[in-house]
C-alpha positions in Angstrom: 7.9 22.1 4.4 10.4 21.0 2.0 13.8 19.0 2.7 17.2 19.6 1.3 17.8 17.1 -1.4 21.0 16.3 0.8 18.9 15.5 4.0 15.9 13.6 2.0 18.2 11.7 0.7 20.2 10.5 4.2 16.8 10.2 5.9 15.8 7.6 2.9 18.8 6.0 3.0 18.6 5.5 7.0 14.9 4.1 6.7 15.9 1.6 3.3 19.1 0.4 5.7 16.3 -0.6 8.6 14.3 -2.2 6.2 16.9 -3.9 4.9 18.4 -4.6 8.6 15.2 -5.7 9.7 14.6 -8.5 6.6 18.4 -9.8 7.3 17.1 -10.2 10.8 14.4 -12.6 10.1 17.2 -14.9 8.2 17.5 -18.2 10.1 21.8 -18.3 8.9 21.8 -14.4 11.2 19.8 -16.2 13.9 22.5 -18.8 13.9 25.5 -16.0 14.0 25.8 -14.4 17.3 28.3 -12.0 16.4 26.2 -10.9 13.3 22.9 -10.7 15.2 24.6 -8.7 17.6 26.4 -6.0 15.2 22.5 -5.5 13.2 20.5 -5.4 16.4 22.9 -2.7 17.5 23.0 -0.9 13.8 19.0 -1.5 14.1 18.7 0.1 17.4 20.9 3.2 16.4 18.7 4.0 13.3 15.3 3.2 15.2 15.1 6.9 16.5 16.1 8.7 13.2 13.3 6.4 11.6 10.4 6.7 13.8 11.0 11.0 13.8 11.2 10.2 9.8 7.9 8.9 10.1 6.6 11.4 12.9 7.5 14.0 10.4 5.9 13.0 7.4 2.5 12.4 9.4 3.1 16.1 10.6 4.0 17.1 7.1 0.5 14.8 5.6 -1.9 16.4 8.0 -0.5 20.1 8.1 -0.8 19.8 3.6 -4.5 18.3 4.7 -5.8 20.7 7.0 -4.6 23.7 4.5 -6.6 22.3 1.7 -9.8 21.8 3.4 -9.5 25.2 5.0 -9.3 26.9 1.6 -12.6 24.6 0.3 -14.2 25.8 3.9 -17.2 28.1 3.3 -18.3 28.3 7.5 -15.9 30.8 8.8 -15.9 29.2 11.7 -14.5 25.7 10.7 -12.3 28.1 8.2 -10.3 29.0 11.1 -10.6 26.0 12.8 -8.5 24.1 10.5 -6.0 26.8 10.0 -5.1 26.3 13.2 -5.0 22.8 12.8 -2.3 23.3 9.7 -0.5 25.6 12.0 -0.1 23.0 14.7 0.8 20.3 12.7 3.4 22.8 10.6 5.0 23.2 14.1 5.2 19.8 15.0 7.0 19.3 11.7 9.3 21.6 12.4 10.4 20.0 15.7 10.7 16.5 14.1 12.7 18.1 12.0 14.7 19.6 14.4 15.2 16.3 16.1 16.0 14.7 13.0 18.8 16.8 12.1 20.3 16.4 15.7 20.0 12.5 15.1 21.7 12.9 12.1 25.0 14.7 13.1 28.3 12.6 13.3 28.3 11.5 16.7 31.9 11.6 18.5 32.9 7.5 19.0 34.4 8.6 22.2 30.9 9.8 23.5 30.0 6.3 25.2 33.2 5.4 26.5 33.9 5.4 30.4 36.3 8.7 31.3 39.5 9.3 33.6 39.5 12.4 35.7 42.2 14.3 36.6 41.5 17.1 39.0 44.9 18.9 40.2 44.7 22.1 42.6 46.2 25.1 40.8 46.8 29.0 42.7 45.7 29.4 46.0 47.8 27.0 48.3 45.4 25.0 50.7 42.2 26.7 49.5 42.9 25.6 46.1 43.8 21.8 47.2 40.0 22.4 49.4 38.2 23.2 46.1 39.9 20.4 43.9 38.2 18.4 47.3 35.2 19.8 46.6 35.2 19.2 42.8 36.0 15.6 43.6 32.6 14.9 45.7 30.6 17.0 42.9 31.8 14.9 40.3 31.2 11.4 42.7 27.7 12.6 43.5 26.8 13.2 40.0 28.2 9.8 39.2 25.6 8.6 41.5 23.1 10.1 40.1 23.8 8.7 36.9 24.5 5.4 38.6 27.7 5.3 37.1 30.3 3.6 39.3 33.4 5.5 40.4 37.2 4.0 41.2 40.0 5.8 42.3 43.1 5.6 40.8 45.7 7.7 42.5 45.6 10.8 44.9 47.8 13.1 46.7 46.0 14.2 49.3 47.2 17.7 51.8 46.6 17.2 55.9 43.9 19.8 55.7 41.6 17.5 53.7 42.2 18.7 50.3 44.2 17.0 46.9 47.0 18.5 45.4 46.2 16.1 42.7 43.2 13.1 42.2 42.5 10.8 39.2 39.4 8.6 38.7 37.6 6.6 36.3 34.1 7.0 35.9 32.0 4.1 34.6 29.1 4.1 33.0 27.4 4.4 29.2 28.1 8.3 28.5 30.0 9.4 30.9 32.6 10.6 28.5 30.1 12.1 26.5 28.5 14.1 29.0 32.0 14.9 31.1 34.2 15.6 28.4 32.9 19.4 28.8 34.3 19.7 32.3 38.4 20.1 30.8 39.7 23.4 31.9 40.7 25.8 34.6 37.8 25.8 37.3 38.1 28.9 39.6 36.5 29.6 42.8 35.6 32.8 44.9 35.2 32.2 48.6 36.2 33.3 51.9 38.6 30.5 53.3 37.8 28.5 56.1 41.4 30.1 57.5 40.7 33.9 56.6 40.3 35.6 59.8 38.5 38.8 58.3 36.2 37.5 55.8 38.2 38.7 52.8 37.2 36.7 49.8 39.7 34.5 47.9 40.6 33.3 44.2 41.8 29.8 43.8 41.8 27.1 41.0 41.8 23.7 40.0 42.3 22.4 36.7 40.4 19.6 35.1 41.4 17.1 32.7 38.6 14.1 31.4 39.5 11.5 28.8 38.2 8.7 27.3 39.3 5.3 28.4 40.5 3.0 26.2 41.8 -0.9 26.1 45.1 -2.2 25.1 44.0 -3.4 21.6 43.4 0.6 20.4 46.9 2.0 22.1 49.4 -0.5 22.1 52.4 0.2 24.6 55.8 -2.0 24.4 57.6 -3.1 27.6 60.6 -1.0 25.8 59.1 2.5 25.7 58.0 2.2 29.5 60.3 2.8 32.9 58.4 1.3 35.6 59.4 2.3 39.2 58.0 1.4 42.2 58.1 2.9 46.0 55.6 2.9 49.1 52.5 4.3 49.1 52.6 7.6 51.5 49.7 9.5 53.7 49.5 13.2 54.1 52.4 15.2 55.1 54.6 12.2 53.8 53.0 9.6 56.0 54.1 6.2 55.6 50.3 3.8 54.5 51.9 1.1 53.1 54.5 -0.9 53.9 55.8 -2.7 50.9 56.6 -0.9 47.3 53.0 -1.6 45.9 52.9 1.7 44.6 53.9 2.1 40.6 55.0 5.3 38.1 54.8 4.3 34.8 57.1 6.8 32.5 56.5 6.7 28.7 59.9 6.9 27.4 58.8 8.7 23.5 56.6 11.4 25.0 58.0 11.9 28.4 54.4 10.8 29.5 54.3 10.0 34.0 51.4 7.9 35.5 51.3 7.4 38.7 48.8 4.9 40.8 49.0 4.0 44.4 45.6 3.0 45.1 45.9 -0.1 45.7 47.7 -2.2 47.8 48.8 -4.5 45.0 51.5 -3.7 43.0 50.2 -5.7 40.1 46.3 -3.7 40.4 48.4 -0.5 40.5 50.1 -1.2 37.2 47.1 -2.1 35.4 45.6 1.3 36.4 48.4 3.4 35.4 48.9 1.3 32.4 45.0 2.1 31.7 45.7 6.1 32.5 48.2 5.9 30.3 46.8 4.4 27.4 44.3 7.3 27.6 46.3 10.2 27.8 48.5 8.8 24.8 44.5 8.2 22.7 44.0 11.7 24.0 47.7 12.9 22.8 47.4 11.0 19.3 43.1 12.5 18.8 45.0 15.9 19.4 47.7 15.6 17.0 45.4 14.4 14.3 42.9 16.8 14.2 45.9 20.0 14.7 46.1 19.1 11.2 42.5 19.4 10.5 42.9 22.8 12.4 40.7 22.1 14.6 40.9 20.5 17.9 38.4 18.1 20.1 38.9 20.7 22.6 37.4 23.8 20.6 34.2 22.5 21.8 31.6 25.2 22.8 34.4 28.0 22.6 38.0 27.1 22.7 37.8 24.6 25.7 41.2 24.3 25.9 42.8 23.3 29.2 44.5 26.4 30.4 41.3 28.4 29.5 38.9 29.3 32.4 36.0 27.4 32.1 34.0 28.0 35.0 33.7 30.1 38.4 32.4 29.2 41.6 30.9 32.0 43.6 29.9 31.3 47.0 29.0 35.1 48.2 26.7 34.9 45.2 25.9 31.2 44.9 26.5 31.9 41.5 27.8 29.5 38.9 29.4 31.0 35.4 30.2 28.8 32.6 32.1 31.6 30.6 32.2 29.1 27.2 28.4 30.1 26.7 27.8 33.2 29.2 25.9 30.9 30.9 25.0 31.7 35.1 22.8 29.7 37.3 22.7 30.8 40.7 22.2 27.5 42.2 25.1 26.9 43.4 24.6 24.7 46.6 22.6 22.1 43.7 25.5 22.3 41.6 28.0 21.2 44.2 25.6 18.6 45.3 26.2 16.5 41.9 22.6 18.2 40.0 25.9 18.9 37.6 22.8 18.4 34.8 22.4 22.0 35.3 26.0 23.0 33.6 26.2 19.9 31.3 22.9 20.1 29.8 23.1 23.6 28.4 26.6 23.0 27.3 25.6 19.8 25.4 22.9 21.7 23.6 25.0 24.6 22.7 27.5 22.2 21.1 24.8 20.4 19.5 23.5 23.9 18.3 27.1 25.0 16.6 27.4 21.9 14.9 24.2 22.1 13.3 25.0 25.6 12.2 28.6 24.2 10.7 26.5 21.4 9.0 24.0 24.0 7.4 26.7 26.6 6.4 
């Protein structure tokens, strides 16, 4: 199996650059530089996997050329075949290092290991549609879990029947943008409502909106081109929770931008959050813009991903779950709600992974 001159020569180039990492590491002036031992251990660590499947591949590649030749110097049919099968095996196992190395090798997005804020708002269908964004809410917390990622709340308008008109969150933990980023768009669900009297089934939505956090030294925001107001915290149906004005909406004066965060009971935590939102949404806001004039968008992703686009469906009668980006149904829908989210995520990840390696190859 022979590589494109463009891939042997990035494979050679990542294994030299170990080499060469790995010398530098063994200088006692590195030792002595924590910063610099720190940046080559992690460039080290990043090239480790697309060097070891470098040299998986040319042991596959070694045996696969060795079994061949002694099969065609074989006189005993026996052992003839024998080793044929053995240049067969290893010509497979090349071909999945290969595989692998190819995934390892496509531009990874920098946003991928960033921590994400979640904005789940309900959309058509009154109280059933605040319900689902409810539900939504505890799918994405108990697949946070499961990840041990770590959750915090950062503002929520909840309705007296238990459901959100609106909820925002940050999700901690290495990946979670990566991995969540997928989730953006309209979610619908198909149900009969807790409230419906004959059993007819129902059509609500929620939208979803996941970004990547980021600190104050990528987005920088002036006191000038922010309004900040404050009020009290309120309950359902308008219910007084708080009685001092710790509640904050942040307004971004140049893009007409609203945060709001009443979490906390601090006035100065709040702020920080919504600042922290904020930042996020104009990363998000300036990513978009950038890449319009690429003509192409970080939303495209596995289809058009865009937020008003319907992403998914929920059916309960069927217990059915329908990613429409890749046609993709698994009716396991009672696991899905539970947080096994893996089930949705996974395939979506691959499928991305699968049209970029097609882009890169065309």
């Amino acid at each position: 199996m022979m590589l494109a001159p463009g891939l042997e020569a990035r494979l050679e180039a990542a294994r030299a650059r170990s080499e060469a990492i790995a010398a530098r590491l063994q200088d006692p002036e590195v030792s002595r530089d924590p910063q610099q031992l720190e940046r080559l251990g992690k460039e080290q660590a990043e090239l480790r996997p697309v060097v070891e499947a470098l040299a998986s591949l040319r042991r596959s590649q070694a045996a696969e050329s060795e079994a061949r030749k002694l099969a065609l110097a074989e006189p005993d049919l026996e052992m003839r075949s024998y080793l044929e099968s053995e240049g067969r095996r290893e010509a497979e196992r090349a071909a999945e290092d290969l595989a692998a190395l190819k995934l390892l090798l496509l531009p990874r997005d920098p946003d991928d290991d960033r921590d994400a804020v979640v904005e789940i708002r309900s959309g058509t269908g009154g109280d059933e549609a605040a319900l689902f964004a409810a539900d939504l809410l505890r799918m994405y917390v108990r697949f946070a879990e499961r990840r041990r990622w770590r959750i915090e709340l950062l503002d929520s308008s909840a309705t007296e029947g238990g459901g959100f008109k609106e909820v925002t969150f940050e999700v901690h933990g290495k990946g979670a943008y990566g991995t969540l980023k997928f989730e953006s768009g309209v979610h619908r669900v198909q149900r009969v409502p807790k409230t419906e009297s004959q059993g007819r089934i129902h059509t609500s939505a929620a939208s979803v909106v996941v970004l990547p956090e980021v600190d104050d030294l990528e987005v920088e925001i002036n006191d000038e081109e922010i309004r900040v107001d404050v009020f009290r915290s309120t309950g359902p149906g308008g219910q007084s929770v708080n009685t001092t004005d710790s509640a904050v909406r942040i307004t971004h004066l140049p893009t007409g931008l609203v945060v709001t965060c009443q979490d906390e009971k601090s006035q100065h935590k709040n702020r920080a959050k919504a600042l922290r939102v904020l930042r996020s949404r104009l990363y998000d806001l300036k990513q978009g813009e950038r890449e319009a004039e690429l003509k192409e968008t970080r939303r495209s992703m596995v289809g058009h991903g865009d937020r008003s686009e319907k992403v998914r469906t929920y059916n309960f009668a069927e217990a059915r779950v329908t990613d429409h980006r890749i046609d993709l149904k698994v009716y396991q829908l009672a696991r899905v709600m539970e947080g096994e989210l893996e089930l949705l995520t996974s395939p979506l990840q691959a499928a991305e992974q699968a049209r970029r390696l097609a882009g890169e190859e065309s």
